[in-house]
C-alpha positions as CSV (number, residue, x, y, z in Angstrom):
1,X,-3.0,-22.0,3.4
2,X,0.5,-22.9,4.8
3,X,2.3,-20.7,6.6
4,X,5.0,-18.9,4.9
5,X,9.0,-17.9,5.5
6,X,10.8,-15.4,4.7
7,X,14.8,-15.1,5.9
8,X,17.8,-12.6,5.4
9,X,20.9,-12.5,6.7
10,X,23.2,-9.8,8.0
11,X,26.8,-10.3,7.7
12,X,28.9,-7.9,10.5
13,X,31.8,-6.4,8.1
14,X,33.8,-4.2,11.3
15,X,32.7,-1.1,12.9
16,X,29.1,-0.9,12.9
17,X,28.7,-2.1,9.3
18,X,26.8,-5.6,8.2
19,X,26.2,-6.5,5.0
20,X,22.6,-7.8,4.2
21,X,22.2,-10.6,2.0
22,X,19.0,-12.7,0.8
23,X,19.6,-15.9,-0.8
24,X,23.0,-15.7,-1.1
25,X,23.0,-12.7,-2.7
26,X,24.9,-9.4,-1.1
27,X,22.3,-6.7,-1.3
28,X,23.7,-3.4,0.6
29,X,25.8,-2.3,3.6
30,X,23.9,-0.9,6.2
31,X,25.0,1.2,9.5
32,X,22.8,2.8,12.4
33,X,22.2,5.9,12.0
34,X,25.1,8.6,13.1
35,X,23.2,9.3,16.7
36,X,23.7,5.6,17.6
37,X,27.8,5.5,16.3
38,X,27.2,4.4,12.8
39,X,28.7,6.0,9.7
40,X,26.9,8.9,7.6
41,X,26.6,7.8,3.9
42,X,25.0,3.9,4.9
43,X,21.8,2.9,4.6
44,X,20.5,2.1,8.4
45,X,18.4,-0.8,8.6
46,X,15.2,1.3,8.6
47,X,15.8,2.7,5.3
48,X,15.5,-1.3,4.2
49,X,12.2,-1.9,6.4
50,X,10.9,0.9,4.5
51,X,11.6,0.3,1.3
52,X,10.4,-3.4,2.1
53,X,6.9,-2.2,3.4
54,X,6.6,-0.3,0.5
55,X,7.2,-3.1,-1.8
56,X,4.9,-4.9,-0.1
57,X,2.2,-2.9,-0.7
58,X,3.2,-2.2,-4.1
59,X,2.8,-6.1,-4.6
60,X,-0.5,-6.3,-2.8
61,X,-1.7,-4.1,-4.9
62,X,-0.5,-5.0,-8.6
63,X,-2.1,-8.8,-7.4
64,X,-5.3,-6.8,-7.1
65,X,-5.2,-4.5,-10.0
66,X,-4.3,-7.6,-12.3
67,X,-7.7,-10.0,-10.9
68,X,-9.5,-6.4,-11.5
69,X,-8.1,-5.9,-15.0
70,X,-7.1,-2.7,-14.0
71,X,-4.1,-1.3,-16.7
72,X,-0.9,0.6,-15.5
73,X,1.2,2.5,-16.7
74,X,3.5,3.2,-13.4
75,X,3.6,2.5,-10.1
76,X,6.0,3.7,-6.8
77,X,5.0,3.7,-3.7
78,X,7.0,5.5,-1.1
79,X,7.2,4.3,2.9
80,X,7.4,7.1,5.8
81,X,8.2,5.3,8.9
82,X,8.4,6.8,12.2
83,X,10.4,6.1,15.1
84,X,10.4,7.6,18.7
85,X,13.7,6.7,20.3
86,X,13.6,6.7,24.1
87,X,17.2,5.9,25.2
88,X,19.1,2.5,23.6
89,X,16.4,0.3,25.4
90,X,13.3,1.5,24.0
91,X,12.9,2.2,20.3
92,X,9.3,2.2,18.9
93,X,7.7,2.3,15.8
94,X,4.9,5.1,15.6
95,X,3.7,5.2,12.7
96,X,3.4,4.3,9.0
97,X,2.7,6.3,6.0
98,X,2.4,5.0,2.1
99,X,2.3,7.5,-0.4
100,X,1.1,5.8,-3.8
101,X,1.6,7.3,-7.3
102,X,-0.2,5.3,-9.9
103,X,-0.2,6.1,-13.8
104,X,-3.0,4.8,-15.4
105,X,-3.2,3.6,-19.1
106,X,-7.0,4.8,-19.4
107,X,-6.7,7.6,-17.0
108,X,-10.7,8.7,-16.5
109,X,-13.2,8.6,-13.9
110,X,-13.9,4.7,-14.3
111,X,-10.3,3.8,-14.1
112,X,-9.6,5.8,-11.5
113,X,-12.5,4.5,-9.2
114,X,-11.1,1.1,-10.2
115,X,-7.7,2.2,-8.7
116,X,-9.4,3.2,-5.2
117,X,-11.2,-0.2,-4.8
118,X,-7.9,-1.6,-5.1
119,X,-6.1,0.5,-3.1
120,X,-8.9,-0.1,-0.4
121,X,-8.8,-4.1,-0.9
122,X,-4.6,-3.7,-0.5
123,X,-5.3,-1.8,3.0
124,X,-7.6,-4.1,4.0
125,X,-5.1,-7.3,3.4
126,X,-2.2,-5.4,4.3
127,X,-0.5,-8.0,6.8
128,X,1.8,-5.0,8.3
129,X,-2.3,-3.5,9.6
130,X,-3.3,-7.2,10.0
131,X,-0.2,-7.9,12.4
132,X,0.4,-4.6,14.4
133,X,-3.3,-3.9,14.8
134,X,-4.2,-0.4,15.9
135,X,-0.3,-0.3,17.9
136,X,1.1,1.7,15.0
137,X,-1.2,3.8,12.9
138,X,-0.9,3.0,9.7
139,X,-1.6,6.1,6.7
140,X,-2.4,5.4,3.0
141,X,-2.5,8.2,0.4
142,X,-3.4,7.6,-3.2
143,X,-1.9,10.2,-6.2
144,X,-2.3,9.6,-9.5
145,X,0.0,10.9,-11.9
């Protein structure tokens, strides 16, 4: 398979502000967070990475659900990502967490097997576990709603 690309772009506005873009197209301001000098009320970049892992996931596993004819009704997926900051020249990721709420249109005991095969196949080809290894622990919990 070839490889793929993916690119954004982060436009510096003053202060500690840049805009992010994709495309072209101006998503959101973003600023550290207060402790580093950045402005209360922004979106810090980690907030983004976040939400970005937990889209990711969320995509790995509607692929999955649809091959396994497995019906929806809703889907969120929220991202807990950890930091340990160490001073301005070491900042670590420690650890990821997905919490997945799924709504079911056939909510029973079939269906909801179904959904924990899937979940289980979208850990498995999760390229954030396939690329940082055992370095970060990585946490998935399914909920159904």
């Amino acid at each position: 398979m070839p490889e793929m690309n993916f690119e954004g772009t982060a436009m510096w506005r003053g202060g500690t502000e840049c805009t992010l873009s994709i495309k072209g197209k101006e998503l959101v301001t973003v600023s550290p967070p207060p402790m580093f000098g950045g402005k209360e009320g922004y979106c810090v970049p980690e907030d983004i990475f976040a939400a970005a892992l937990a889209s990711c996931i969320n995509t790995l596993f509607l692929l999955i659900a649809k091959n396994s004819q497995l019906e929806l009704k809703s889907l969120e997926t929220k991202a807990i990502v950890k930091m340990n900051i160490e001073g301005m020249e070491k900042l670590i990721f420690t650890d990821v967490h997905f919490n997945m709420n799924v709504g079911l249109q056939n909510d029973n005991e079939r269906e909801r097997k179904k959904a924990n095969t899937v979940y289980g196949m979208a850990q498995k080809i999760c390229p954030i576990r396939q690329s940082w290894g055992d370095a970060v622990p990585i946490s998935f919990e399914l909920n159904f709603m």
